[in-house]
MIFITI-756127 format. One record per residue (C-alpha): x, y, z; residue number from 1. Coordinates in nm, 2 decimals, always signed. Example, Ala and Ser with C-alpha at 12.3 -4.5 7.8 and 13.67 -1.06 7.14 Angstrom:
<rs>
X_Y_Z_seq
+1.23_-0.45_+0.78_1;
+1.37_-0.11_+0.71_2;
</rs>
This chain:
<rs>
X_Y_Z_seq
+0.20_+0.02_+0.02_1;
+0.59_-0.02_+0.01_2;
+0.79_+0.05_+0.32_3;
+0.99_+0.32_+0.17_4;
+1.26_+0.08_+0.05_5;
+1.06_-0.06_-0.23_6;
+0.93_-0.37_-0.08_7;
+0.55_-0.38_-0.06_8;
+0.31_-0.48_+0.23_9;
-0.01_-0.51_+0.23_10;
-0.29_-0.28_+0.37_11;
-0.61_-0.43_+0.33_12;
-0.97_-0.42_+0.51_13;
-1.36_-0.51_+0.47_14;
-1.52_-0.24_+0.58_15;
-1.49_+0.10_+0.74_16;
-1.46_-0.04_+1.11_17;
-1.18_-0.34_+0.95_18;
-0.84_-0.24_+0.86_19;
-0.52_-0.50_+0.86_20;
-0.17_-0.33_+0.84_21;
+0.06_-0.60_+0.81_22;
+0.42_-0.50_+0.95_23;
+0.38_-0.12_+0.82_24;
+0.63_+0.13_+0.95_25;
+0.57_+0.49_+1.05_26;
+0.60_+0.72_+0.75_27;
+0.87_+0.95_+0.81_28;
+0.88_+1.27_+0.63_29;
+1.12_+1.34_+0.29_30;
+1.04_+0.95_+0.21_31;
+0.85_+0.87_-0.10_32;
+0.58_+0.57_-0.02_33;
+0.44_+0.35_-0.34_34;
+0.07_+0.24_-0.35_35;
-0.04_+0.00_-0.58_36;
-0.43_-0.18_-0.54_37;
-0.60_-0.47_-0.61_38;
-1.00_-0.60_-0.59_39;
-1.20_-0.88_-0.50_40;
-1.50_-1.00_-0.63_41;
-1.67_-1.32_-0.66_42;
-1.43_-1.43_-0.97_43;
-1.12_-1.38_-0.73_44;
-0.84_-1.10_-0.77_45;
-0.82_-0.81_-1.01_46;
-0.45_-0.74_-1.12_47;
-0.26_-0.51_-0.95_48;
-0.34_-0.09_-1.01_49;
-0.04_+0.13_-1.17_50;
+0.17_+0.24_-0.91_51;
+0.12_+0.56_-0.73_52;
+0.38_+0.77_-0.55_53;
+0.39_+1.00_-0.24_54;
+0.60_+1.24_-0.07_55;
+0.54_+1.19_+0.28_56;
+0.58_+1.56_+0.42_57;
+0.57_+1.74_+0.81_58;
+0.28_+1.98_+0.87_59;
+0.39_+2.32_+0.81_60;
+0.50_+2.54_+1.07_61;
+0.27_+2.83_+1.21_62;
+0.31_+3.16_+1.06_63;
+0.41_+3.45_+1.22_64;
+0.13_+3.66_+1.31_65;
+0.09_+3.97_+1.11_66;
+0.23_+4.29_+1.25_67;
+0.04_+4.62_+1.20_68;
+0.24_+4.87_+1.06_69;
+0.03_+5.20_+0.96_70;
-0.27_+5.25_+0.76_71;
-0.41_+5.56_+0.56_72;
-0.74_+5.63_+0.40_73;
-0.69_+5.39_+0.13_74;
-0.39_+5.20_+0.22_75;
-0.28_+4.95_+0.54_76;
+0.01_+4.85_+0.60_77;
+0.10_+4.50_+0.80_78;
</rs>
């Protein structure tokens, strides 16, 4: 993953209880992140995955809850 100024660090782990984060920052929203992999087998390191972007985004605001207007027998109006 790069640190949203194009140098990459690495995030790497074993298993689902190991994850190493080496120096990552916070993602902060409006900031597109890279991601770029690599594997490991018993013949050593794959090469590395075409790169991958994201938009790191806030979690949208609530919306306003609807406001009944009127209704009719076939019609409602919020």
């Amino acid at each position: 993953m790069d640190d949203g100024k194009g140098k990459f660090r690495n995030v790497h782990g074993f298993d689902e209880d190991s994850l190493s984060l080496d120096g990552l920052v916070q993602a902060q929203s409006g900031v597109t992140y890279s991601f770029r992999y690599r594997v490991r087998n018993v013949y050593g390191w794959s090469e590395f995955s075409p790169v991958t972007r994201i938009l790191a985004a806030d979690v949208p605001e609530t919306p306003k809850r609807p406001t009944f207007i009127n209704a009719t027998d076939n019609s409602i109006s919020i």
